[in-house]
C-alpha positions as CSV (number, residue, x, y, z in Angstrom):
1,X,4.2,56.3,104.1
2,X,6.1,55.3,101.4
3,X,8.4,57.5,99.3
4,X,8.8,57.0,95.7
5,X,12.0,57.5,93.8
6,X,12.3,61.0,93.2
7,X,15.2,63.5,92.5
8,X,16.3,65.5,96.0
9,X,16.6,69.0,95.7
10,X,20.3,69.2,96.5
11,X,20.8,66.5,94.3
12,X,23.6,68.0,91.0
13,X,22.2,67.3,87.9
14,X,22.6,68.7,84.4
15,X,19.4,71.5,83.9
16,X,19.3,69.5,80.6
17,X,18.1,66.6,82.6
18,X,14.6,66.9,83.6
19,X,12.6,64.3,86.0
20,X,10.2,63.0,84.3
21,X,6.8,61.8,86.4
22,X,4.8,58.4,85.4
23,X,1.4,57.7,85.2
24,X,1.8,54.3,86.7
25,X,2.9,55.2,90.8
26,X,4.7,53.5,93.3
27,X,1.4,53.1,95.5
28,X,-0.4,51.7,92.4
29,X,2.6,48.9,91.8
30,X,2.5,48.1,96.3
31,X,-1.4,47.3,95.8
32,X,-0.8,45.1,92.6
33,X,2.2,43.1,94.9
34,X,0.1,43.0,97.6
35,X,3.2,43.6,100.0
36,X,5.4,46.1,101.7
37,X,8.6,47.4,99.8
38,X,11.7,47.1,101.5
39,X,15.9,46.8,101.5
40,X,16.3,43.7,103.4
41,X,20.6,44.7,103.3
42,X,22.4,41.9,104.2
43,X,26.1,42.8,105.3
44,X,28.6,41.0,107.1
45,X,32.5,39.5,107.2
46,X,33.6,37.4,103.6
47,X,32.0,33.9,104.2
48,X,29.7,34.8,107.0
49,X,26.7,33.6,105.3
50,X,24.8,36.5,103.9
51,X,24.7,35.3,100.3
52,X,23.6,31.9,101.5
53,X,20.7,33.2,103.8
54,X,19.7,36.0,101.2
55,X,19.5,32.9,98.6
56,X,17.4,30.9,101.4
57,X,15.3,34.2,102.1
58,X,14.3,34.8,98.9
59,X,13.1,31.3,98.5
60,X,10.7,31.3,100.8
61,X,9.4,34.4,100.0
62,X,9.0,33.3,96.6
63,X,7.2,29.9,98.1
64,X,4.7,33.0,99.7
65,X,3.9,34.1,96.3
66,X,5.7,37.5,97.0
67,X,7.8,39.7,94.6
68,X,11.7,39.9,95.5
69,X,15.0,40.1,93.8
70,X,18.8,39.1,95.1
71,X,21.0,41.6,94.6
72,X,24.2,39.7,95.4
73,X,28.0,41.4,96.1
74,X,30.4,39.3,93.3
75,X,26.8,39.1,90.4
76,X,27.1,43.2,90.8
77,X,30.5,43.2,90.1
78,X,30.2,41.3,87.0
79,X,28.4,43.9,85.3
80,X,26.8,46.7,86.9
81,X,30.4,47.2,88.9
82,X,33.1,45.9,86.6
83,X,34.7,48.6,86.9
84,X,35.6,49.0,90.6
85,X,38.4,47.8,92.7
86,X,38.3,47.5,96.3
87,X,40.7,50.5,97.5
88,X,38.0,52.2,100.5
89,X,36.8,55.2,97.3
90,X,35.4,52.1,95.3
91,X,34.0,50.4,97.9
92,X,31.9,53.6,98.9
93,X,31.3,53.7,94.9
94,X,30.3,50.0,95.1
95,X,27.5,50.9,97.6
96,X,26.1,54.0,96.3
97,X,25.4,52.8,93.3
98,X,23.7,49.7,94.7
99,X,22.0,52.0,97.0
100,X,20.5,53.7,94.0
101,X,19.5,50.4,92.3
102,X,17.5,48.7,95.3
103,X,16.3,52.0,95.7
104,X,14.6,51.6,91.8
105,X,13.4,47.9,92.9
106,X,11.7,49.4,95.7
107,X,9.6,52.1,94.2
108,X,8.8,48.9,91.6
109,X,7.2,47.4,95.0
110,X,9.8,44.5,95.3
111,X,11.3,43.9,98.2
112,X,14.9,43.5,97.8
113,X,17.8,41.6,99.3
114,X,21.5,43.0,98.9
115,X,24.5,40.5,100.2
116,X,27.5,43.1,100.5
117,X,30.1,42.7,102.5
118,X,29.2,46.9,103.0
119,X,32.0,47.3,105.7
120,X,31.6,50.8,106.4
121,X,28.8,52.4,108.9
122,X,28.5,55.8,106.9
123,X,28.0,54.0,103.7
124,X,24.9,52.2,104.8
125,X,23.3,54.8,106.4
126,X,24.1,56.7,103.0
127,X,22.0,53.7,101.7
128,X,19.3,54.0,104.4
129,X,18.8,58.0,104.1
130,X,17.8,56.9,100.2
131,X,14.7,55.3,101.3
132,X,11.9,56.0,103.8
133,X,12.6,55.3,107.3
134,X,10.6,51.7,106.5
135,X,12.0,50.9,103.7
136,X,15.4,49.8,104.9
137,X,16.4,46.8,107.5
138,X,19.8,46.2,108.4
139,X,20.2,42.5,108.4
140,X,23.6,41.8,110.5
141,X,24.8,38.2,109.3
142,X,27.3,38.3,112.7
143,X,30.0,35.5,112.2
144,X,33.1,35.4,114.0
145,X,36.4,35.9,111.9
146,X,37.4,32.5,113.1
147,X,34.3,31.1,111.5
148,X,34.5,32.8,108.6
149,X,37.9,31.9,108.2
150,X,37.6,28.2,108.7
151,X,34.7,28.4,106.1
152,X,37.0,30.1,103.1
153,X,35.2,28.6,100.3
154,X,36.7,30.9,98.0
155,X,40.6,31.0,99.6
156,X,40.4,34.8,99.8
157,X,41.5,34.6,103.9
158,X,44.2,32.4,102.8
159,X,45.4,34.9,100.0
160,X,44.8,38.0,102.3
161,X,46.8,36.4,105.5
162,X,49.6,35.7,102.8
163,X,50.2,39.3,101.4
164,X,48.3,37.7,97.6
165,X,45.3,40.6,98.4
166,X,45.4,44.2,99.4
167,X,42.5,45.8,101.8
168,X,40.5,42.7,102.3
169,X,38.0,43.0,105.1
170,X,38.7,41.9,108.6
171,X,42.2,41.2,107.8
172,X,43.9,44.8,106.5
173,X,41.1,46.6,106.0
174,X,38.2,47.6,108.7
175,X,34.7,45.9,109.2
176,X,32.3,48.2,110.9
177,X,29.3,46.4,112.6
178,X,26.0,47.7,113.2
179,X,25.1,48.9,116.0
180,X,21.6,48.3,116.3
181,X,20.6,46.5,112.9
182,X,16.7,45.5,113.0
183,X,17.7,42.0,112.3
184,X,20.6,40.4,114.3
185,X,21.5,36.6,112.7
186,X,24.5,34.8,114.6
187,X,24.4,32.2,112.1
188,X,27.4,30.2,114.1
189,X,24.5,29.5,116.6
190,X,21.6,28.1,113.3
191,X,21.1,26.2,110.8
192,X,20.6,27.6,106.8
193,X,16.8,27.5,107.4
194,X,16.5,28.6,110.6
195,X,18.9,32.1,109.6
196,X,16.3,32.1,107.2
197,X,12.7,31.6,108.8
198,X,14.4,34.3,111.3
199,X,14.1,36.8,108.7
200,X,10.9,35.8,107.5
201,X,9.6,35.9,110.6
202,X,11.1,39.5,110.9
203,X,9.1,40.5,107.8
204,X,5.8,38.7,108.8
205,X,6.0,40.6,112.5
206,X,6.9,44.1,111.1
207,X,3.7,43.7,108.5
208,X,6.2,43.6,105.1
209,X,4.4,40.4,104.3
């Protein structure tokens, strides 16, 4: 059953701040979508892909006539996160808050992508414990280092391996991979559209679409 966005109990909150109910529901906007709400969270290394297979994603579900929006790492950080470095206490910051907003997109009855590097386990589970148990899929872009490496279309490896950046991921700082993610893309081993049509296929089998 789906959960809508709601204040928990153990939640702090100013008793001046009151949680206000709508007349519209999250099962009225599911029915007008005609689709399954859910976190499609896309994490992996810098350059694995998960930008590029989130942008493919969401173009074929948009070619299905469903409702979806890209929430993608460096866009965030350009507004919503300006504010945040990448010392570990901002990156946990960095996901909690984007935890909060995909969480907002789902009880609109979107489903919603999120590229983020996300390198720690705790922090997406923190992500995950938001939502109902259906309303989150781990999506593991898995790309080797090497790959990734070779790939560097922004130079950040190159920066990191030469002392330019601090706690980059994979180099100084730790990546975390999932353990059992309900989507598992080796995208060394595919094609763009085939990453793609995996997850697609994902959604279609599970019912989200």
């Amino acid at each position: 059953m789906n959960v809508p966005y709601e204040r928990k109990e153990n939640e702090s909150v100013s008793d001046d701040v009151v949680w206000h109910n709508t007349t519209v529901t999250h099962q009225d906007r599911v029915q007008l979508k005609k689709q399954q709400p859910v976190v499609l969270w896309f994490t992996g290394l810098s350059g694995s892909g998960k930008s590029t297979v989130a942008n493919a994603v969401e173009s074929k579900l948009l070619s299905l006539g469903k409702h979806s929006y890209l929430l993608d790492g460096d866009n965030v950080r350009h507004g919503l996160n300006k504010d945040l470095g990448f010392s570990d206490a901002d990156r946990v910051e960095n996901i909690r808050r984007i935890g909060e907003v995909a969480k907002l997109f789902v009880d609109s009855g979107a489903i919603v992508l999120t590229a983020f590097i996300s390198p720690f386990i705790s922090d997406r589970q923190q992500v995950r414990d938001l939502l109902d148990d259906s309303q989150f899929l781990e999506v593991f872009i898995d790309t080797p280092i090497e790959v990734c490496e070779s790939r560097d279309p922004k130079g950040l490896y190159k920066k990191a391996r030469a002392g330019e950046i601090k706690n980059f991921t994979g180099i100084d700082s730790e990546y975390q991979a999932p353990v059992n993610p309900e989507i598992h893309v080796k995208t060394a081993d595919c094609t763009v559209e085939e990453c793609a049509e995996l997850v697609v296929r994902a959604l279609q089998d599970k019912e989200y679409i």
